[in-house]
C-alpha positions, 0 to 999 in steps of 0.5 A: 383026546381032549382033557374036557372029555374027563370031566364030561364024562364023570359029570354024566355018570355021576350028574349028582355029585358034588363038583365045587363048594365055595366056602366064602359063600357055602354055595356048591354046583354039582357035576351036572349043573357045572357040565350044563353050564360049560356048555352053554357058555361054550355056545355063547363064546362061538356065537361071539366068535371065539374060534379052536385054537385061539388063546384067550386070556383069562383073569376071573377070581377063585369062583363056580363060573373060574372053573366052568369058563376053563372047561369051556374053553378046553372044550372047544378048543381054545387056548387059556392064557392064565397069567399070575397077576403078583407078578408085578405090572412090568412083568403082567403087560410083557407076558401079555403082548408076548403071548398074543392073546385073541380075547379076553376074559376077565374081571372089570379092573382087567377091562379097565387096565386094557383101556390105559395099556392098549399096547400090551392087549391090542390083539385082543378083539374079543372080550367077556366081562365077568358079569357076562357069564350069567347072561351065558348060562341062560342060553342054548348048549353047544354039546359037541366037543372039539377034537384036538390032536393031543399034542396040540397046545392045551393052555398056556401057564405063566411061571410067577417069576421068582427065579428070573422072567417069567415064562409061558409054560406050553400044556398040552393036552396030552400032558393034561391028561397024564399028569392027571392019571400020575397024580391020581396014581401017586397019591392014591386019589378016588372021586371019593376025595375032597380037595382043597387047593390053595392054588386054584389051578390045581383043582383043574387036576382034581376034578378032571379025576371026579373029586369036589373041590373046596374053595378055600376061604382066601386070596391065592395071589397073597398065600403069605397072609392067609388066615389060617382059623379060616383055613383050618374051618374050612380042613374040619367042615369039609372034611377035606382030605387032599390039601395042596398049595405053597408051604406059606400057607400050610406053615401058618396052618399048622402053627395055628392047629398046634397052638388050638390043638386042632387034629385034621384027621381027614386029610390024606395027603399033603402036597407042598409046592413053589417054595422050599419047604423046611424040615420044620415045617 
């Protein structure tokens, strides 16, 4: 049971399909193109010598490489290391020397950050520069997927420390794959659905199931200053109808559609999270 399987194989049957939109750019990758690009990423990443059960920390902005490097490495079996940068620097350099890490992926600043703090990232010997992944996509397919035990560490996800320090929470596989099936059950979610997600990892679930996802037009480290006529443009020109992220967002969303009379009568489902959400809300 690998969870990269899920989409591999909706991205076959339905290779035409659109997987991701970025409403930043109106840029889209289908599920086809965005399977062709796991897997020659996934070639590259063994050529460097990434190695199955690895973990590797990966820091890369909202974008249509995020979600393919993600995939790549569940593919082949290594481990994402996906830590909230907010979190404060104290914080970000003791979950990284606590976790380990065998590589890294990540933005340039990330790069620089592991010049001046060699401690916390010394076991990383391995690192992939953003402006690498373009490079990656020209190159051979690496198609076979790895075949992990599904209870084997999936991905490791860092808790953002709001109610103590912040903890690396084990996904495995199997809770993957579950968590996908239950929340496709619970709110009804076909491949006909159009999600968008104010906390990017959420969109892992969503298109695990077949379902495009937007990217919003945000900064998902700052949900508290979001721009809410962004937003809601981006609700009303994809029509989208699954909406989820931390009730900082949809309170400043739904200020703004009261005040313009705005009705987003796409949307489906709301699902709010991270923070207590007021009856007002």
């Amino acid at each position: 049971m690998n969870i990269a399987s899920r989409l591999i194989d909706f991205a076959k049957a339905y290779p035409n399909k659109t997987a991701i939109i970025d409403s930043r750019s109106d840029q889209s990758i289908t599920f086809g193109e965005l399977e062709d690009k796991i897997a020659r990423i996934c070639h590259s990443l063994l050529e460097m010598g990434f190695k199955p059960g690895s973990r590797t920390l990966l820091f890369v902005r909202p974008s249509l490489d995020f979600h393919a490097l993600v995939f790549s490495l569940f593919k082949i079996g290594i481990i994402p290391v996906l830590i909230d940068p907010g979190m404060g620097r104290k914080n970000l350099l003791a979950a990284i020397a606590h976790t380990k890490p065998d590589g890294i992926i990540a933005e340039p600043i990330v790069h620089f950050l592991s010049f001046i703090f060699r401690s916390s990232f010394k076991t990383a010997k391995l690192k992939v520069w953003t402006s690498d992944i373009k490079k990656f996509t020209k190159g051979p397919r690496a198609d076979q997927v790895a075949t992990v035990d599904p209870h084997e560490t999936a991905a490791i996800l860092f808790t953002s420390g709001g109610t103590g320090r912040p903890k690396g929470v084990v996904y495995t596989h199997h809770i993957f794959s579950q968590q996908t099936d239950k929340l496709q059950k619970m709110f009804n979610l076909t491949s006909d659905d159009i999600d968008l997600p104010g906390f990017p990892l959420f969109s892992l679930f969503t298109l695990a199931m077949g379902m495009t996802s937007i990217i919003p037009d945000m900064d998902p480290a700052k949900p508290g200053q979001c721009d809410p006529a962004k937003l809601s443009a981006n609700i009303l020109k994809y029509q989208a109808s699954f909406v989820a992220g931390s009730p900082a967002i949809w309170s400043r969303v739904a200020s703004f559609a009261i005040e313009a009379e705005l009705k987003f009568q796409s949307i489906k489902q709301v699902v709010m999270f991270g923070a207590p959400v007021r009856n007002e809300l």
